[in-house]
Every structure is written in structure tokens, then in C-alpha cells.
N, C-alpha and C positions, 0 to 999 in steps of 0.2 A: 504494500500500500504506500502510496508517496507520501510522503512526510509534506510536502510542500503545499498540499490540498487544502484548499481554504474552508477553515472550520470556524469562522468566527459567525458564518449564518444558524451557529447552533449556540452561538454564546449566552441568550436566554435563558435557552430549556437547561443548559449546564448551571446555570446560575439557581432556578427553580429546583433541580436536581440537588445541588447541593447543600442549598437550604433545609432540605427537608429532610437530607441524608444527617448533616451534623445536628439537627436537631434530634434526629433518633439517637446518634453520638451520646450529646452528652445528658438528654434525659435517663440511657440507657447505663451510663458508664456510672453515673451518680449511685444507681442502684447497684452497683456489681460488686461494691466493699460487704455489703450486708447480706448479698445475693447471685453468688459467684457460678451459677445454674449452669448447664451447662447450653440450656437453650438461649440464656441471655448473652454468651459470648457467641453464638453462631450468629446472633442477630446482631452485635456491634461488631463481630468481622465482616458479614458481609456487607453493612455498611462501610466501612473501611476499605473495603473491597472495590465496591462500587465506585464510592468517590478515587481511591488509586485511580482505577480502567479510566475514565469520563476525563478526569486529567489530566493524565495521559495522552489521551484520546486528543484533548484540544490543547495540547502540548503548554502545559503550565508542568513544568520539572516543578519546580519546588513544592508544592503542593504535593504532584506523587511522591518524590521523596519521602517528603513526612508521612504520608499515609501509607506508605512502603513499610518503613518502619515500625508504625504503629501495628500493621495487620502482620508483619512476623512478632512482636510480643503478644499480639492474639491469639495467634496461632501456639505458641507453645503454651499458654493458660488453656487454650480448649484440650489438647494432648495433655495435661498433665505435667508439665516440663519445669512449668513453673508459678508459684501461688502468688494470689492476687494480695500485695500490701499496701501501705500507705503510699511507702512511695511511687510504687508502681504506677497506682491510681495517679497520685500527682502528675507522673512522669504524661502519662494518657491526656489529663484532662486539660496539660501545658499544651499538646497536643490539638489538642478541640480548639485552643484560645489561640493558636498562632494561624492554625487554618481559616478559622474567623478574620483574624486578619489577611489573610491570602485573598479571602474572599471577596474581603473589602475594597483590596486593593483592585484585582482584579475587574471589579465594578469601578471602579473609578478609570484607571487606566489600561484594563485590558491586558495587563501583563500579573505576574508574580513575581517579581524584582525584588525578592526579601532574602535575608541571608537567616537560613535556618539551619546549618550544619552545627551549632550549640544543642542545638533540641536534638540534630540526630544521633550526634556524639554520645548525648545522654541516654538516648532510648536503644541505640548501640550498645550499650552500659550492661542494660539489664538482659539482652537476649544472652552476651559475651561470658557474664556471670555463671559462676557453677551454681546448679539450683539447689536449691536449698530443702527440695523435695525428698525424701529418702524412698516412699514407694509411691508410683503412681499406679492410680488409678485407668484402667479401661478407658481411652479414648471414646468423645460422641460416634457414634455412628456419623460416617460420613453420608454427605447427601442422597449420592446414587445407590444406597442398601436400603432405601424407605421402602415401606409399602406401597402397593398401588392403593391407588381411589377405587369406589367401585365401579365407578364410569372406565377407567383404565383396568379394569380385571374383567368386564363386559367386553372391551376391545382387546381384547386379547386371546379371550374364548375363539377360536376356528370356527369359519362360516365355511360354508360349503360355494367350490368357485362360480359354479355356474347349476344355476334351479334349473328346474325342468322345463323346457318351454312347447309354446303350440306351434305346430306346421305355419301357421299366418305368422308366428313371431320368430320365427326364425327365418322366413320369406323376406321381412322385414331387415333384418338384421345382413342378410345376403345381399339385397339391392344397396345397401348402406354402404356396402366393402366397398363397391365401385366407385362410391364419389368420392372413400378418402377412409384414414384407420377408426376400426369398429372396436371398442371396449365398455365390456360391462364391468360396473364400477359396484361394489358393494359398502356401503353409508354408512356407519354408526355414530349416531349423537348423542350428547352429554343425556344421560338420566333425569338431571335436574332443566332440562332446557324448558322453559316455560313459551318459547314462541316455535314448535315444533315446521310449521309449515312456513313459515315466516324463513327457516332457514334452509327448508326443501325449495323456497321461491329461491333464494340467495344463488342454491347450490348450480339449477337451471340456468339463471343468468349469466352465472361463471359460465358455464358448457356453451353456451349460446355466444358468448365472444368467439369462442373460432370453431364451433361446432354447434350441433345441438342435440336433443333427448332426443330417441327414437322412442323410446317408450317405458315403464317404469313397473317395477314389481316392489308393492301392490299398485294398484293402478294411479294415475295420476286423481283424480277422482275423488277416491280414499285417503292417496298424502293429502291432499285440500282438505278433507272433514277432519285428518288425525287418526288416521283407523290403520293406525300401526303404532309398534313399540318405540324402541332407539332407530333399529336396523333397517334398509331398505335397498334394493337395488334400482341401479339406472344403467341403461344401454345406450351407449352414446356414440356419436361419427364425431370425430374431431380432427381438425386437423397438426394438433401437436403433439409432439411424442407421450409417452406415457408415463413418464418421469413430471415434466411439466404441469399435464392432465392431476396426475395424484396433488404436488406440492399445491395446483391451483385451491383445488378443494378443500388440502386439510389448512388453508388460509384462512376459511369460513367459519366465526366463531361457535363455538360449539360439538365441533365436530370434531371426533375424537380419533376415528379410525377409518382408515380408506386404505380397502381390498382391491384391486382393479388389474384386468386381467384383458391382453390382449385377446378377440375374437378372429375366429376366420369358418370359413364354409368346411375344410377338411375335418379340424380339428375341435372346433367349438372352443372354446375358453382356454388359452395357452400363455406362455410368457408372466408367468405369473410375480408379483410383483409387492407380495403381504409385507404386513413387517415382521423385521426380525431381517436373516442372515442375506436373505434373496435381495433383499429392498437396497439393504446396505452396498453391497458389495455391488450392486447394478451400476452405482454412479461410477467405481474404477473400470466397470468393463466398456463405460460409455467413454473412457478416457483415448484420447489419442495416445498414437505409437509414439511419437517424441515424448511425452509425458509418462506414460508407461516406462521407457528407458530409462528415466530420471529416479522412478521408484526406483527398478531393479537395481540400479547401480549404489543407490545408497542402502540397499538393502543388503547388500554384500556386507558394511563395517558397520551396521544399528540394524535394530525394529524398527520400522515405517511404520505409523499410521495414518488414517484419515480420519478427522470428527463429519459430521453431518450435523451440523446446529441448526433449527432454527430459531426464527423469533418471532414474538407478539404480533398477529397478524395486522396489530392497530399500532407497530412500535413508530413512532413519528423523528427518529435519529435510526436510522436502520444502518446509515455507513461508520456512524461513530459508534454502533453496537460492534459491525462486524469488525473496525478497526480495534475495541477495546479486545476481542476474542483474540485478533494477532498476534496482539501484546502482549496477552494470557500465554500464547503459544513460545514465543520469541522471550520470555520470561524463563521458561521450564525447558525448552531446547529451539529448534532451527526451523523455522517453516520453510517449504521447498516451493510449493506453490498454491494457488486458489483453485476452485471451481465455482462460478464464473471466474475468470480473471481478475487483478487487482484494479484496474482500468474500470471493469461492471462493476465493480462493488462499491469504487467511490462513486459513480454514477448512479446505486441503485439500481439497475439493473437486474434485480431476483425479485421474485416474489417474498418466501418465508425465511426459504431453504439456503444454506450454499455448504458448500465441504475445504476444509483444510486438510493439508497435508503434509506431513511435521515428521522429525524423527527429533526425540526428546532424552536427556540426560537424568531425568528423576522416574520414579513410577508414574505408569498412564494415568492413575486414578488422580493423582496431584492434580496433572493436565485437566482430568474429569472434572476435579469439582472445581478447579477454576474456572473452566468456561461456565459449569452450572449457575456462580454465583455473581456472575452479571446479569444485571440489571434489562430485563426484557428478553432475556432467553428464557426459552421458556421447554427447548427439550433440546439434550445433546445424546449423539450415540456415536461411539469410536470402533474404531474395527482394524485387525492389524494387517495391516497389507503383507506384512510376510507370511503369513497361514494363506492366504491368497496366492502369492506366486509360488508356492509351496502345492496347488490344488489341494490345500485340505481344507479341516471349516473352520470359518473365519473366528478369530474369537473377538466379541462383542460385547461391548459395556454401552449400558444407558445410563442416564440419569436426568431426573425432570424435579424441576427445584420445587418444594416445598411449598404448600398452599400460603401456610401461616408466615411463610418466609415472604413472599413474594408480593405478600398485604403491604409490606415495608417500606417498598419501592414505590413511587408515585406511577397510578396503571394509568396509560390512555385510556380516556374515552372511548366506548366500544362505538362502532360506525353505528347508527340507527338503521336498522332492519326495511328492505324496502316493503310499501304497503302490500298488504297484501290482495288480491282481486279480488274484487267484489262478490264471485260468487262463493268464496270459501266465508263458509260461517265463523262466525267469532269466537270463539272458546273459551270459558273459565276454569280449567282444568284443576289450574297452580293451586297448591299449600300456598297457605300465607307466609312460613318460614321460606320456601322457593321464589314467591315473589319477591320479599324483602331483598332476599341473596343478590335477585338480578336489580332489583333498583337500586341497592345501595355501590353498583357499579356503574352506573350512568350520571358519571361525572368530566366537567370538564373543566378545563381550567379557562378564569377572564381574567381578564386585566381591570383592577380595582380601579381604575380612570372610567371604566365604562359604567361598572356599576355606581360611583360617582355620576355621569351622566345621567343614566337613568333614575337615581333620584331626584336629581335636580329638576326632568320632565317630570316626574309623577308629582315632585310639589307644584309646578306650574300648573298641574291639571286640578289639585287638592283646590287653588287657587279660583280659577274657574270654575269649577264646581260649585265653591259659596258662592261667586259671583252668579250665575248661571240661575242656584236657587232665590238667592235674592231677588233678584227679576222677574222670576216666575212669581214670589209672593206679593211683589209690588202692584203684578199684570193682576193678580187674583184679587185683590181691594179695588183695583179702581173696573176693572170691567166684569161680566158676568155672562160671559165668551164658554159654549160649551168644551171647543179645540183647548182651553187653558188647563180641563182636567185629564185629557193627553198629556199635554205638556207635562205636566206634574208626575204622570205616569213616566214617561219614558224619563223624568231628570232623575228621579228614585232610583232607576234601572242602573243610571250612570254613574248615580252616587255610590249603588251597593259594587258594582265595577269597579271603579275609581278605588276606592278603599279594600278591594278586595286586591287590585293589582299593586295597591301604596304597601300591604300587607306581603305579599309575595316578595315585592323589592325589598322591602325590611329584613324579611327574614333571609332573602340573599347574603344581604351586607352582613350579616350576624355570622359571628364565629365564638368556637367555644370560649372560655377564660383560659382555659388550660393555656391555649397559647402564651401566655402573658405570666401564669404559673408555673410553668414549665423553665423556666430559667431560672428560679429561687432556690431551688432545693441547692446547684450549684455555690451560690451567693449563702447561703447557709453554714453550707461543708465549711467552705473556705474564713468564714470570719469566726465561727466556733474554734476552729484551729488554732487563729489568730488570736482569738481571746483566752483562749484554755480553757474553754466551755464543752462540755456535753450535753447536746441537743439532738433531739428528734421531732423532724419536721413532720407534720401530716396537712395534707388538701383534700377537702372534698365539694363533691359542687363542681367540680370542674371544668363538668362538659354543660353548664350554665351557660348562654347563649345571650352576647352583648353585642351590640354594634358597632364597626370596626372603629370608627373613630372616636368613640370613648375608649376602647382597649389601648387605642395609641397612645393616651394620657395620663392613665390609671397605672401606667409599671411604676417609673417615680416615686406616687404617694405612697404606694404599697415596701416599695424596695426601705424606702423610708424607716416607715413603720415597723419592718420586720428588722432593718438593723438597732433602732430602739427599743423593742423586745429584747434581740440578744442581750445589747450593753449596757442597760439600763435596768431592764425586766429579771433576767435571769439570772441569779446566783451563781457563785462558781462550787462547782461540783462539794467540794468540802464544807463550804457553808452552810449548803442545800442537804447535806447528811447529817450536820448537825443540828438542823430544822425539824428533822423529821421527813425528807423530803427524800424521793429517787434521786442520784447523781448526775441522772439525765434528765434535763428542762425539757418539756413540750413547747412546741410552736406549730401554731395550726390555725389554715387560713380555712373558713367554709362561706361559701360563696352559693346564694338562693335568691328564685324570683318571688317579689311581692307586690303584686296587682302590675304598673305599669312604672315598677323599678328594679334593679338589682342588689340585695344589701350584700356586703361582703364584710367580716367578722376574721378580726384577726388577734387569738387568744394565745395568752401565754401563762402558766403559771409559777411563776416568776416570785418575785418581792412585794410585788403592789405599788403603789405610790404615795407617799406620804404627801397627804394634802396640807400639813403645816409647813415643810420645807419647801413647798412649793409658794406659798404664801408671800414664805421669809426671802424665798430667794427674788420673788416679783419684785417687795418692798425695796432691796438693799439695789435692784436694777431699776428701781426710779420707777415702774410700770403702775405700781397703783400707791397710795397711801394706808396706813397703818388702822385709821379708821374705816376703808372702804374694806380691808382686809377682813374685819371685825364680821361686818354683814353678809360676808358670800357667803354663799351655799358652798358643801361641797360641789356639785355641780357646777359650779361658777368659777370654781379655782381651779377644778379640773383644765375647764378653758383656757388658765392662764398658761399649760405646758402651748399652746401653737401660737405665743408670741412672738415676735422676732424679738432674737436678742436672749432670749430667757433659755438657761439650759442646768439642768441640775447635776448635771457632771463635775464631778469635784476637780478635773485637769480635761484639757482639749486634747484630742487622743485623733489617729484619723478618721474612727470612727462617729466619735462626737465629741460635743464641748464646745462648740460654736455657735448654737440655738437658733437655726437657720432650718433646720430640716425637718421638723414641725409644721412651722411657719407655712414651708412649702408644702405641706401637705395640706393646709387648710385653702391655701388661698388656690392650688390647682383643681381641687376637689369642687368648692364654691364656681371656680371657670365652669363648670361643665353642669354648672345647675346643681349641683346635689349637696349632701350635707354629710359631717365628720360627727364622731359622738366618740366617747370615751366614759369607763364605768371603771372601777380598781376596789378591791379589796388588799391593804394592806397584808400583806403575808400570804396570798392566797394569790395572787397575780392581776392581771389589767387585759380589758377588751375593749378594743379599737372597732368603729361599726360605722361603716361608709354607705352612705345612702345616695344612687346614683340612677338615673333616666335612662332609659334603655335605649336613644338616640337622642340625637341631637340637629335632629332636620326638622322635624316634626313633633310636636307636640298638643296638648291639650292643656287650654289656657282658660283663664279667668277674665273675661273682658271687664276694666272697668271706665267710668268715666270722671275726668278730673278737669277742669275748668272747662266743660265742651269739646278736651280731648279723650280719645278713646286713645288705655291702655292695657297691655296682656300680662296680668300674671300667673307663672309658669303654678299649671294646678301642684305639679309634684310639692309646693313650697308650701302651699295653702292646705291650714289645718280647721277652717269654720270662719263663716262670716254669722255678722252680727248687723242689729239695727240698735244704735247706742241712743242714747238722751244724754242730752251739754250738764244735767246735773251733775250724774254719773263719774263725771269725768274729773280726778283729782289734781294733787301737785304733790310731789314728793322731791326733794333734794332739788327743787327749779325746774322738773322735768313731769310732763304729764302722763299720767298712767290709770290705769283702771284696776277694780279689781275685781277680777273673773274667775269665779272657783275658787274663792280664796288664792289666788297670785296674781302678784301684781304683774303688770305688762304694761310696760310703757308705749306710748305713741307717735305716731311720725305722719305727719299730713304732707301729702303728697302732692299738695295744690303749695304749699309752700317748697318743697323740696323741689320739685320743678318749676318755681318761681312762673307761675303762671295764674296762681288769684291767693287770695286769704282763708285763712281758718275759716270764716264766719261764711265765704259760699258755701264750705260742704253741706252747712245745716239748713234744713229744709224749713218750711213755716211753722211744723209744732217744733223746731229744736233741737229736729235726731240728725242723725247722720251713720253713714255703713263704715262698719270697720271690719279688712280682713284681717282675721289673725293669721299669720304665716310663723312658720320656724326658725328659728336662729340658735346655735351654739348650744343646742339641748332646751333654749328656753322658746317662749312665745312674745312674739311682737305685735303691733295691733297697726295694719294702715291705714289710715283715714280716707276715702274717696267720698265722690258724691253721689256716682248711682251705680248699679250693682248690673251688666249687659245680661250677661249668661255666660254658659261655656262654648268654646268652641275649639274646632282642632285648627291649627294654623301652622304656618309654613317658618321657618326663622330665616332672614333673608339678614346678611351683613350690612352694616351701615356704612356706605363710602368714605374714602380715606377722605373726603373734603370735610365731614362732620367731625371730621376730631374723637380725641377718646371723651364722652360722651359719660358722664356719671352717673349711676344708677341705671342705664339705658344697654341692654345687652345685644338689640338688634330690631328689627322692625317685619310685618307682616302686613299680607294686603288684604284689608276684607272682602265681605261680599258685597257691599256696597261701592267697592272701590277702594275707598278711604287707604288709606297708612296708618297703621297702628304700630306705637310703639311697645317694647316688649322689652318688661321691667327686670332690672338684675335683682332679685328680692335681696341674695346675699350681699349683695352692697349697698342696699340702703336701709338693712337693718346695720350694719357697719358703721356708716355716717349716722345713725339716731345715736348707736352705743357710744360712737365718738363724740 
């Protein structure tokens, strides 16, 4: 294959690829100290695996290097060679942290220009080391000793070559010979296939590219209702060889096994072509005589073999597949040459299928499961040419990579099924666990710009819509028009649409937390180390379902808070014995949906926090006075840990001591609409509890009205409105408050805060006036407005850079009337009251 072939039209999907390879990495490697399995090292080797081949493939050296080296100390921990320690671990997950970098770099500039020979020297270190194992244990079974599936023990059973047929189908079959080659083809597909005839259409259309069906056992007829098992035969005139004819077919998802067998008038069904030793060994007899030479001669000083690989019939990088195989080969000995040529294979130029041919310096099976554990292969089988030029029989390995293995890899999108004709009946055949199977595989990958676009139309239409209804209620007060209760019909229809498609697009953009989880448990290890703490992490809630652009937000506050857990929260091990306490601190995030939010709870049980040194330490940093100190509530002094500036760490440490990362967690949390809460028991530990909107495009709002303007506040904030009376209304320390429930809640009018009219508009002629109460810092605030709209769901549209930053005003939306409405930051202007 030329090296010089331009692979940077695949630099995406290698990008996408290895994203999702190192993320398996280092979720995977985290767990390997506590959980040394020997399933979980096949799965970070072959991840390891992968990422080598892929860049390789698109020629970033440093990169394979390191992953070179990382997957030989995988490799002797899967053997038994050598146990998994701390360092080790370190050694691995320095590993993880410089390919990150590689990656990075790589995205930026398109190369890997880093100098990583320190890291390989090291990881060099540990292979070069005598092990410190005295007996080992039984190696994993390697790949190719699995069982079959039972779909693959069904295609493997012998079918009989050729059924019986009738004088007119063999009449048939005879007029066939003369216009070109006549094979009957025998079919077997997946057991679990739930669109059976959907892939007997597929099978047809292949044949019909340069042939077509002459006729079908059982009848065509019966494949249309489904009135057969897996198996089925087809009789076909084609005009390409029968090498080709087979690879065509077993292209066709599903389809597990293809018998096919040339016909003729003398003979009936000849040239047979199953699998196993005939199938194999066909591609070398179909080699030319210069080729053939080239075996024998190296056959004389090595074993020769051929692989027969192919791949995903949906694989979307097929030449930097079969280049990664090469490399597999040229790794463990000499490849001699391809079938197709190396010329067709950077062209793509195969269908599934292609063959190498190698003469190798280690056992075949190394070679075996190396090409197994690339990435979109999906069957290999080798066969050794010298029992071939020997005429004896061939000997044969397969191997076909592991289901649970293969989940790992990011799968193409399977091609959608073409429709099927109208007069085949519809079938509900499927289990539900078989339908699930095949939906949760029809996935494709977009580009987050698009699903960006498309919300931004579906709030345009959100938009419309209120507009559209507005109009219609306008139309229905002033006229008495029967076409207006049409109208009214069909805006309904478009409404439940409209919100049905705003709902779809939602749940697109939504991806689990784990993503955003999944990076801590690392950030954990490494600062318990650092600190001399024993801790165990736990997450649950995981696969919690948030909108991408709050998940982009929320790592931050979180990383935060769990580094203030560790350093602050948790005891060091010997203190924590002397408590009465395990050695090992808990830290644990759980993450749940509540109505139209996410809360997410991050518990430690730890020290607690002493709310008089909190107090004290406010006092002595100027933050509050000695008397104000006297009246908080616990709950109020709670609040004073997200001051800036405030930090109760007795020395600045890298970890903390600066009173800055609090701070940041409240005011990034507040950015995104939502709210922070904090609860602690002294000696028992502290719980952090984030209350967060499930998007941030779309919401549902509180319309109010303040001097003749209409404005939105975000419901999530809004805990009850009220209708007040001006008696009601006190004065406490110069500041006016009510009290409701027995607690006081101060007020904030909003006709003065937007300097737009006075107190005395909000109140009506007997005197009242609406106040919402919203949330703040654990407590309640009361706003002042003058009339109360209703709810509505609204669109949040940003306020141009000519408006300025804009206080208390977090963005704007458009009504149904037209209008602009503004659309209140509550968390900043309960902020400005408390200021």
C-alpha cells in the first residue's frame, strides 16, 4: 500500500474514532486497579489496539508509538506476565493524558509533533522488568477459540447442494446457461432478523446488477409473505464469476451464510464453493502463474499464508481498514502481496472481501487475532499455502470478533432496507427484545452544528405558532366567520406538530451525564493520591438525559465541588479511624429528573462544616459584620462558603485556599438559570444539590407586566404568586419584607429596578399589588409586578452586542402578538435586592 496516499479525507472519522476509543481508555483503565478481569483488559487492549492501527493508518508515528507500547504492557497483564500496580496504572493513564494531547494537537494542526520517547522509555521500563509474578495463571482464551452464535452454528449445519427440481425448472435453468453463468445460491439469515423479506428484496437487487433471479425455492411469492425459516434458495444467471456473486451477497446485512454452487445441463450443481477449506483455498487457485511462483518460492525458507478478511459491509474507511490489516501483517512478518492489488484497495475497489499474503516470524494465531481486533472486521480466516502446494488439506483458522467486543467500536449506520413492494404484507412477527436489538443499531452520527440549526428553526416555528394563535383569537372576537373554527382546527393540529417535532429535536440534543461523569472518577484517583486520602467514588443516575449545552457548563461546577469534598470534606484516613469512621471516605454524585429539571447531589461523608468558623472567617474577611453574623440562619451562613474571596482552608495549597472556586460554582450555575443549595451535618458530612433546566433554548415562562412592559420569568425560579395588600407590607433593617408563613422575604419592585415607573403604579385602586415569590440561595424573595399575563413556553433569543450587558435582563423573546419580551435573570436580581 503507498504510504504517500492521501488520508487526510478520513481525518474526521479518525478524530470521532478516537475520541471515543480513549474514552473507553480511560473510563476502562480507572476500573482495572480494583478490577483486573480479564474481560476488562481484552476491552482496553483492543482499544489500544484500534487507536495503534487508525494511526498508523493516517501516519501520526507518535501517537502509534505510545499506543504501541501501551498495548505490549496489555498484552503481558492479559497473559499473566505481569500484575497490575500502582505504578503501572500511572504508567497507562500518563498514557491516556499524552494521547489527549496528541489528539489535540493533531486537531489543531494536523500533525503529532510531540516528543514522547520519556513516556516510552518508561512504559519500556515495565515490559523490560522481570515480573514479579511467580505462577501464572491460564491465559484469556484468545479470540478465535469462542463459540459460535446460534445464527453461526445454523450456518454451519450442511445444506444439501442442489433440491430437487421440476422438468419446467430445470428447462428454465438450461435456456439460462446460454445467455451467461447459471448458479444456485443457497441463503441463510440471521435468526434474529426482524425484516426477513426486506432482505430477500436487498438480496434480488444485488443479483439484478449484473444478473438476475431465475427463480426461487420457496417460491418468490412465499419469500414476500415470510413463509420460510432463515434458509432459502435462489437460481440465478449472472454475469460475474462466482467468487464475486458469493462476496456480493454475504455484503447484505444479515446474512450469514452463502452456499453457491456453479450449474450446468450435464452435471447439475458443480464447482462447489461452501465454507470452510473449498471456499478458502479457491481465491489461491484463482491466482495467476507469476503470483503462484512468488508463493512457491518463498515457500521453500517459511510457511506462506493467506488471510481472507472481510469487513462491515457498512464500514465507511474501508482502505484505512485494509491498510490498518497491513500493518497488522508487516508488524508480525512480510507481506508478499494483495488480492485485489494494493493500487484497488486504496481505491476501494472490493466489495467486503480481499486476501493477504504474508509469510510471518511469530505464531499464525498472533497474526489471527491481530487482524480480529481491528476495528470493522468483522470475520478473518487464514489458510497455509504450504499444505496447499503440498496437495494436502489446507489447515484453517477462523476467527470472528466478539459481539460484546465489537459494541466498543463506534458501528456505522446500517444502510436502511429498500421498501418493500406493495404487495408483500406487513408483518409483526418480532419479540420486542429482537426489535429493540435492531433499533438500538440504527444510529448515525450528525454534526452538532446541524442539530444546533435545527433548533434554532423549531424555535422560529415555537414562534409562529403563538403568533399564528394569537391571530386566530383576535379573528374569533371580532368576526363570527364559520371558516375561523377550521382555522382553529387545523392551528391545534400544528400546534400539537410543532411541539411534538420541538420534542423530538430536544430529545436529539440530549445526551447522557455520564459523558461529563465519566472523567471524574480519573480526577478523583489522582488528587486522593495527592492528598493521602482514601476514597471511593460512586455515580449513579448516569445515563440521566441533559441537553448538550448545559452539559458543556456543568463539568467546572461539578469538578469544583468534588475537589472541595476531597480537601475540605474528607478526613485523612487516620482521623477518620479515630472517629469511628471507615478509612475510606465516600464521594458520590446521583444525578435525577424532577418535573422539567435535573437535580444533581453531590455527597460526601466527610467532616461536615462548621457553620461558626464559617461565620468567623466571613467576619475577619470584611464580608459581613459581627451583628449581621448574630441573625443568620444556619442556612444563610451556609451561603457565605460561595463568596468570592472567602475560603476556610487554613494554607493555599493547589488545591484550594484561594476562595475562588465556590464563587465559580454559584455564579456559573445561576448563568444557566438554575440554583446551588448546600445542607452539612457536622461530623456526619455535606451535600451539594444543583438544580438545573433541562435546556436552555426553550422554556416555560411566567409572563408579567411592569410599567406597560411585558416581562418573562423563567417558571423553573418561580415558587407561588400572590395578591398582597400595601398594609401587609413591613420594614425591617431599611428594607421591605413580608411575612409569609412565618418568614420573612424581602422585596424588590421591578418597576423601580428597571427604572421604568414607581412603587405606587404596581398598586391597583383597592391597594394590592402581585408578588412573585421566586428562589434565591435556599431562601425566598418576593417581586413586585403589576399584573400577573399567564404562562407561556417561549423561545430565548440573545440580546445584540449593541444592548450592552444588560442587568437583570438575561435575553428576550417574541410573542404572539409580536411584541419583545424581555426575559428576567431572577438570579441577578435577587442578587442586586441582597446587595
Amino acid at each position: 500500500m503507498s504510504a504517500e496516499f492521501d488520508m487526510s479525507q478520513y481525518l474526521d472519522l479518525f478524530m470521532q474514532e478516537s475520541e471515543e476509543q480513549l474514552e473507553i481508555l480511560e473510563t476502562e483503565m480507572i476500573k482495572l486497579e480494583e478490577d483486573p478481569s480479564s474481560e476488562r483488559l481484552q476491552l482496553i487492549f483492543r482499544a489500544a489496539h484500534t487507536l495503534k492501527g487508525s494511526s498508523r493508518a493516517m501516519g501520526f508515528i507518535q501517537f502509534a508509538d505510545v499506543t504501541h507500547e501501551m498495548e505490549n504492557i496489555l498484552d503481558k497483564l492479559r497473559n499473566n506476565e505481569l500484575e497490575i500496580s500502582t505504578e503501572i496504572a500511572d504508567g497507562l493513564l500518563s498514557c491516556i493524558d499524552c494521547l489527549l494531547e496528541l489528539r489535540d494537537l493533531i486537531a489543531d494542526t494536523g500533525k503529532d509533533d510531540k516528543d514522547c520517547q520519556d513516556l516510552v522509555k518508561k512504559l519500556q521500563s515495565f515490559t523490560s522488568a522481570p515480573s514479579e509474578k511467580k505462577e501464572a495463571s491460564p491465559a484469556p482464551a484468545p479470540v478465535s477459540t469462542q463459540t459460535n452464535t446460534p445464527a453461526e452454528e445454523k450456518a454451519s449445519t450442511p445444506t444439501s447442494k442442489c433440491p430437487e427440481l421440476s422438468e419446467e425448472q430445470n428447462q428454465v435453468l438450461e435456456i439460462g446457461s446460454y445467455e451467461s453463468n447459471v448458479y444456485h445460491c443457497n441463503i441463510t439469515i440471521d435468526d434474529n432478523c426482524v425484516m426477513k423479506f426486506p432482505r430477500v428484496f436487498m438480496l434480488t437487487e444485488k443479483v439484478n446488477e449484473k444478473g438476475r433471479v431465475l427463480f426461487s425455492i420457496p417460491s418468490m411469492e412465499d419469500l414476500e409473505d415470510e413463509k420460510f425459516e432463515s434458509s432459502f434458495d435462489l437460481y440465478i444467471v449472472s454475469e460475474d464469476n462466482i467468487q464475486n456473486v458469493k462476496q456480493q451477497l454475504l455484503g447484505i446485512t444479515d446474512v450469514v451464510k452463502v452456499n453457491i454452487h456453479e450449474w450446468n445441463k450435464e452435471s447439475g450443481c458443480n464447482n462447489t464453493t461452501e465454507e470452510g477449506s473449498d471456499d478458502i483455498s479457491s481465491h489461491y487457485k484463482n491466482l495467476s502463474d507469476n503470483l503462484k511462483i512468488i508463493l512457491q518460492e518463498n515457500a521453500t525458507t517459511s510457511e506462506v499464508f493467506m488471510a481472507n478478511i472481510t469487513l462491515d459491509s457498512e464500514c465507511m474507511m474501508k482502505h484505512p481498514r485494509a491498510y490498518m490489516c497491513v500493518q497488522a501483517i508487516s508488524d508480525n512478518g512480510k507481506l508478499l502481496f494483495s488480492n485485489p492489488n494494493a493500487q484497488d484497495l486504496e481505491e476501494e475497489k472490493f466489495e467486503s472481501s480481499f486476501q493477504l499474503y504474508y509469510t510471518t516470524f511469530v505464531e499464525n494465531k498472533v497474526v489471527l487475532e491481530s487482524l480480529t481486533n481491528i476495528v470493522d472486521v468483522v470475520k478473518v480466516e487464514t489458510v497455509n499455502i504450504n499444505s496447499l502446494l503440498n496437495d494436502g488439506k489446507p489447515e484453517i483458522n477462523k476467527s470472528e470478533p466478539k459481539q460484546e467486543e465489537t459494541n466498543t467500536a463506534p458501528a456505522p449506520a446500517p444502510a436502511p432496507a429498500p421498501a418493500a413492494p406493495t404487495t408483500a404484507p406487513a408483518k409483526a412477527t418480532a419479540t420486542p427484545d429482537k426489535a429493540k436489538k435492531v433499533e438500538s443499531n440504527q444510529t448515525v452520527r450528525v454534526d452538532v452544528t446541524r442539530l444546533d440549526n435545527l433548533m434554532n428553526l423549531v424555535g422560529e416555528l415555537v414562534i409562529d405558532r403563538t403568533r399564528i394563535s394569537q391571530i386566530k383569537n383576535d379573528l374569533a372576537q371580532t368576526y363570527k366567520d364559520p371558516h375561523i373554527e377550521n382555522l382553529s382546527e387545523t392551528i391545534d393540529h400544528i400546534a400539537r406538530i410543532t411541539s411534538d417535532l420541538q420534542d423530538q429535536i430536544m430529545k436529539a440534543r440530549m445526551m447522557p451525564i455520564d459523558t461529563v461523569l465519566n472523567r471524574f472518577p480519573r480526577v478523583i484517583r489522582d488528587l486522593a493520591q495527592k492528598l493521602g486520602k482514601e476514597v471511593k467514588f460512586q455515580v449513579s443516575g448516569g445515563e440521566t438525559e441533559l441537553d448538550r449545552s448545559v452539559l458543556e457548563v456543568i463539568g467546572d461546577p461539578l469538578l469544583h465541588i468534588l475537589r472541595n469534598s476531597l480537601d475540605h470534606g474528607l478526613e485523612m484516613p487516620d482521623d477518620r479511624e479515630k472517629a469511628g469512621k471507615p478509612r475510606t471516605g465516600i464521594v458520590e454524585i446521583n444525578a435525577r429528573h424532577q418535573e422539567n429539571h435535573i437535580v444533581i447531589e453531590i455527597i460526601d461523608d466527610g467532616a461536615g462544616i462548621d457553620v461558626e468558623r464559617v461565620k468567623t472567617k466571613a467576619i475577619s474577611s470584611g464580608l459581613i459584620t459581627e451583628d449581621i453574623a448574630e441573625k443568620m440562619s444556619q442556612k444563610e451562613a451556609l451561603q457565605l462558603i460561595f463568596s468570592s474571596g472567602l475560603s476556610t482552608a487554613k494554607q493555599v495549597s493547589e488545591v484550594s485556599g484561594r476562595g475562588v472556586g465556590m464563587d465559580i460554582v454559584r455564579s456559573n450555575i445561576q448563568k444557566l438559570g438554575g440554583l446551588v443549595d448546600l445542607d452539612t451535618t457536622l461530623g456526619t458530612g455535606s451535600t451539594f444539590t444543583l438544580k438545573l433546566p433541562l435546556t436552555l433554548a426553550i422554556i416555560r415562562g411566567l409572563l408579567v407586566n411592569v410599567s406597560s412592559t411585558t416581562y418573562v420569568l423563567p417558571l423553573g425560579s418561580v415558587i407561588e404568586t400572590i395578591l398582597l395588600n400595601k398594609d401587609d407590607i413591613q420594614t425591617v433593617s431599611g428594607r421591605e419584607v413580608i411575612i409569609l408563613r412565618g418568614e420573612t422575604t424581602p422585596l424588590l419592585w421591578l418597576s423601580e429596578t428597571f427604572c421604568c415607573g414607581t412603587k405606587e403604579d404596581s398598586f391597583n385602586s383597592e391597594n394590592q399589588c402581585f408578588v412573585v415569590i421566586v428562589a434565591y440561595q435556599g431562601s425566598h424573595v418576593g417581586l413586585v409586578v403589576d399584573n400577573l399575563v399567564g404562562e407561556q413556553e417561549v423561545v430565548i433569543k440573545s440580546l445584540s452586542d449593541y444592548c450592552g450587558d444588560v442587568r437583570g435582563i438575561t435575553g428576550a423573546t417574541i410573542l404572539g402578538n409580536g411584541n419583545v419580551a424581555l426575559i428576567a435573570d431572577v438570579n441577578q436580581l435577587t442578587n442586586m435586592q441582597v446587595a
